[in-house]
C-alpha positions in Angstrom: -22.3 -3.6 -118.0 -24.8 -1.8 -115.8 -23.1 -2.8 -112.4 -19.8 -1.1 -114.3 -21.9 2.1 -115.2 -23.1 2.9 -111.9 -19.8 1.7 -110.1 -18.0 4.5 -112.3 -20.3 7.0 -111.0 -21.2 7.4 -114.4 -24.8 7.4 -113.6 -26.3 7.9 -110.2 -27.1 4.8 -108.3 -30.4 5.7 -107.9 -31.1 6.3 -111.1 -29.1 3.2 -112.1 -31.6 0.9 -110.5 -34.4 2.7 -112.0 -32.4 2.1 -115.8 -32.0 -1.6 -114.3 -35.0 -2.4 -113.7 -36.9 -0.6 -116.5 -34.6 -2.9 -118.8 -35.1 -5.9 -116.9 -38.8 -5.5 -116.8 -38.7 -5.2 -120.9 -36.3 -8.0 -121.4 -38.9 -9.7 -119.4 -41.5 -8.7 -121.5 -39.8 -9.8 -125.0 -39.0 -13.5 -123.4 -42.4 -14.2 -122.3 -43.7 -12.6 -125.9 -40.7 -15.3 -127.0 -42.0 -18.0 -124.7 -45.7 -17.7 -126.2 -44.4 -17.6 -129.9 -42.9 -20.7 -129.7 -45.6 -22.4 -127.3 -48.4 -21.2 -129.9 -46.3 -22.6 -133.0 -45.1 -26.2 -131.1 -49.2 -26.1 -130.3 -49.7 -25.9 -134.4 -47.7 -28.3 -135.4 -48.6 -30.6 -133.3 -52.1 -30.3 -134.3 -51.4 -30.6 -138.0 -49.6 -34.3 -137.2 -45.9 -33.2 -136.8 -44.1 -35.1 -134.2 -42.3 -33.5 -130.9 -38.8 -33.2 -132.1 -40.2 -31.8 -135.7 -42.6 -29.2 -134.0 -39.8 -27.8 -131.3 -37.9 -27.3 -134.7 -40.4 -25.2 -136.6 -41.1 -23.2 -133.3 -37.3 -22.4 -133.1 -37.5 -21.1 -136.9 -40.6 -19.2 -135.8 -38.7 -16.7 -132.8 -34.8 -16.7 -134.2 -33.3 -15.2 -137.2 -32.6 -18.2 -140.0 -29.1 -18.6 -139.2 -29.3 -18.8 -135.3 -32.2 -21.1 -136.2 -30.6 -23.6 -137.8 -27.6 -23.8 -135.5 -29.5 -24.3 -132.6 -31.6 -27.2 -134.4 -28.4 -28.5 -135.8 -26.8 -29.0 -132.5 -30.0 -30.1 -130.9 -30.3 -33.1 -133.8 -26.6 -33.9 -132.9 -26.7 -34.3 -129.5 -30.1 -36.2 -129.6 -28.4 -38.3 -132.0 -26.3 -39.1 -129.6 -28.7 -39.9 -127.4 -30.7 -42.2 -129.3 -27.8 -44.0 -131.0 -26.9 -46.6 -127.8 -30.7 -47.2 -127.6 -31.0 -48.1 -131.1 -34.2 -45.6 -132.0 -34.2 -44.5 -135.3 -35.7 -41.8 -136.3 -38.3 -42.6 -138.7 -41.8 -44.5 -138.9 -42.1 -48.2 -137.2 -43.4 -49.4 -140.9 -40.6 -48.0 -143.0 -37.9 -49.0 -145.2 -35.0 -47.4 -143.7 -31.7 -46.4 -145.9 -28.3 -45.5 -144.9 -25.5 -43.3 -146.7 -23.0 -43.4 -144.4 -20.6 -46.1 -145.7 -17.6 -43.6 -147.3 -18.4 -40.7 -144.6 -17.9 -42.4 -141.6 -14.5 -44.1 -141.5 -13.1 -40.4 -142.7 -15.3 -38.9 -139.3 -14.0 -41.5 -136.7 -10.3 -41.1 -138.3 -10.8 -37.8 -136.7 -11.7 -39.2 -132.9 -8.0 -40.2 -131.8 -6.5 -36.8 -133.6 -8.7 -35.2 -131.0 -8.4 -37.0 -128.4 -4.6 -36.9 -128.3 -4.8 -33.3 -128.7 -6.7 -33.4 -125.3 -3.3 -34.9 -124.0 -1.4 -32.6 -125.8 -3.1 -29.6 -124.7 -3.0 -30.5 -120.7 0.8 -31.7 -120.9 2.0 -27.9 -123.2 -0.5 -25.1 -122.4 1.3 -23.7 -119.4 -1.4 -21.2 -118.5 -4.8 -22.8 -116.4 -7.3 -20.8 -118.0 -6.4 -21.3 -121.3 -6.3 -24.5 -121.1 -9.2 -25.2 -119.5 -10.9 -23.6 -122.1 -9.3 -25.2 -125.0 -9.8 -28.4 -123.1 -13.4 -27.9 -123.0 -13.6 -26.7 -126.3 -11.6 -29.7 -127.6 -14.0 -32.5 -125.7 -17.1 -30.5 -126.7 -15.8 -31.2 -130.7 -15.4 -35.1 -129.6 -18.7 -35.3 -128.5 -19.4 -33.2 -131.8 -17.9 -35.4 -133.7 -19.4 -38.6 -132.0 -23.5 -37.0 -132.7 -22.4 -36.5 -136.2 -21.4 -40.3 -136.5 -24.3 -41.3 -134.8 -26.6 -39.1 -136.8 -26.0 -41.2 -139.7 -27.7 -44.6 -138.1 -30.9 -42.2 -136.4 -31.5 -40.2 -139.0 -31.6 -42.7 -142.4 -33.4 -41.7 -145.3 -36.5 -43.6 -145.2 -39.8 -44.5 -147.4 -43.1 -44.6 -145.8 -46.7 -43.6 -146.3 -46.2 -42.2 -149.3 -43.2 -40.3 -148.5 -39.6 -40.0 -149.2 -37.9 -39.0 -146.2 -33.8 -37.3 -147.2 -31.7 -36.2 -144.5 -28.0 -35.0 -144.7 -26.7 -36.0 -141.1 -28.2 -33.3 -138.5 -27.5 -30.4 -141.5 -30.8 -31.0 -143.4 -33.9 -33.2 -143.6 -36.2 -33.6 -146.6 -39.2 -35.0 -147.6 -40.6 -35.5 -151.1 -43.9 -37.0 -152.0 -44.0 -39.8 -154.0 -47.9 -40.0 -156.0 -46.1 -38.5 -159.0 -42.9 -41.0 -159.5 -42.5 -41.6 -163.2 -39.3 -43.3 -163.0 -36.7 -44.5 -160.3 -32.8 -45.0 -161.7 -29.7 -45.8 -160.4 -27.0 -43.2 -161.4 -23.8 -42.1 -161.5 -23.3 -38.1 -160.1 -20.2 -36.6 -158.5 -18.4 -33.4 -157.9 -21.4 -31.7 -156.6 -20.1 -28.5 -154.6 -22.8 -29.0 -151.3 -24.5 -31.5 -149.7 -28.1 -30.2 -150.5 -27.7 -28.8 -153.9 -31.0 -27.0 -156.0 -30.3 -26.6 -159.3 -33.3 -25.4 -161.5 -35.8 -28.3 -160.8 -33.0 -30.6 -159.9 -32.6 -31.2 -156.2 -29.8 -33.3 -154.8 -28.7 -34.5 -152.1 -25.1 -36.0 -151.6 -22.5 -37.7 -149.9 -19.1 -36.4 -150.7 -20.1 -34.9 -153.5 -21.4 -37.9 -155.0 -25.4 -39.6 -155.7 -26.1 -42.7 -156.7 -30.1 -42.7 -157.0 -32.4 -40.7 -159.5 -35.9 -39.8 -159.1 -38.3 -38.5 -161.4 -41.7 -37.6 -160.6 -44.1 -36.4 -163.0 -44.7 -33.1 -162.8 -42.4 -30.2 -160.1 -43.7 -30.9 -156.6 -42.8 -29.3 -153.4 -40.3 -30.7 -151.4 -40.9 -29.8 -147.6 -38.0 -29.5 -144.5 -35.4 -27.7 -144.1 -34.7 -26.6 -147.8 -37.7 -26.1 -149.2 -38.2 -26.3 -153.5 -40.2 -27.2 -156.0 -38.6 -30.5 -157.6 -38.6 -32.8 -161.1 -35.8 -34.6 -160.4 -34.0 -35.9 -156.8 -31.3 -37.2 -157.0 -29.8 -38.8 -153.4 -27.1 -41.0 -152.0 -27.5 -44.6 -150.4 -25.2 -47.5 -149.2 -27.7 -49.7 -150.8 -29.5 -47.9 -153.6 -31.2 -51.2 -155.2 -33.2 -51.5 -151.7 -33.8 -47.8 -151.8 -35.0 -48.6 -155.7 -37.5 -51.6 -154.7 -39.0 -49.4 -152.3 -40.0 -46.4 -153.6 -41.5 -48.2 -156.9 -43.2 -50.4 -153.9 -44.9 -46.9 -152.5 -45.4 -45.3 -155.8 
């Protein structure tokens, strides 16, 4: 845009590069003010026990707006996902009784691979015009590996129980951790039709799979529930492949 402004001759050249370089010099200024936000917030919660992944998340939260935010950490847990799914490294504590929920989800997900993948075919042998598709052909391997770091997210990021904890996570879309001192009760259940996957309702939090939890808790009194939706909880309610295992463990930690 500047190179077009002086090029018109709507602006002097020399005063141009003066423009150009005064707003260099302050875009400059923001992204090192940027850079030492989120160095000074990684530094924090790394000091208060958070591990690498969890503290370049919290320092993302702390320089974007929520919405940018939570995309960028989204596609950053997919793509690590990814990453860590041929080397078998889940994402949770060495000592911990590790959950999946992924059993109806991801048949339905990898249905989707082939669709995509002969639309790669499809795209190269219609779309007459290079440009176009090159970009739609980018576009449409870019949703395949999408679609594969979603898939794997479900093995890396299991719920989990350890040290006290309840870890929930929702794919790369939201992780959760309740504390578990205050359990009163632990029930298998029957819930369905629920409209999101992370659902707060009152002091009800849950947690689904399709619309659907299989896995009640009850703690004693409301206790805050930390990550990426943050409330004050009674009742959890979540969705496991196995939920008696899940069961046997958290009445083993509480």
């Amino acid at each position: 845009m500047e190179i077009a402004v002086v090029g018109a001759g709507a602006v002097p050249l020399g005063s141009g590069l003066v423009v150009v370089v005064a707003v260099e010099l302050l875009l400059g200024v923001v992204v090192l003010a940027e850079i030492a936000v989120v160095v000074r917030t990684f530094r924090a919660a790394r000091a208060n026990g958070r591990g690498r992944a969890a503290a370049l998340e919290d320092a993302m939260r702390g320089v974007l707006p929520p919405l940018p935010a939570r995309l960028v950490i989204m596609e950053a847990r997919t793509f690590s996902s990814l990453a860590r799914w041929p080397l078998r490294r889940r994402i949770a504590p060495e000592a911990a009784v590790t959950a999946s929920y992924g059993r109806q989800l991801r048949p339905l997900l990898l249905a989707l691979l082939p669709v995509s993948i002969l639309e790669l075919v499809v795209v190269e042998l219609v779309v007459p015009w290079t440009a176009v598709r090159i970009v739609l052909l980018v576009a449409s391997a870019y949703f395949c590996l999408w679609l594969l770091g979603l898939v794997a997210s479900m093995w890396v990021r299991p719920h989990w129980v350890a040290d006290g904890r309840l870890a929930l996570n929702c794919m790369t879309f939201a992780s959760l951790h309740v504390p578990l001192e205050r359990v009163v009760g632990v029930r298998a259940v029957r819930v369905s039709g629920m409209p999101r996957s992370v659902e707060v309702d009152g002091d009800v939090l849950t947690v689904s799979v399709m619309g659907a939890a299989n896995v009640e808790l009850e703690l004693e009194v409301p206790v805050a529930i930390t990550g990426d939706r943050p409330c004050d909880a009674r009742r959890v309610r979540f969705y496991a492949d196995r939920p008696q295992d899940v069961i046997r463990a958290i009445e083993a930690a509480g």
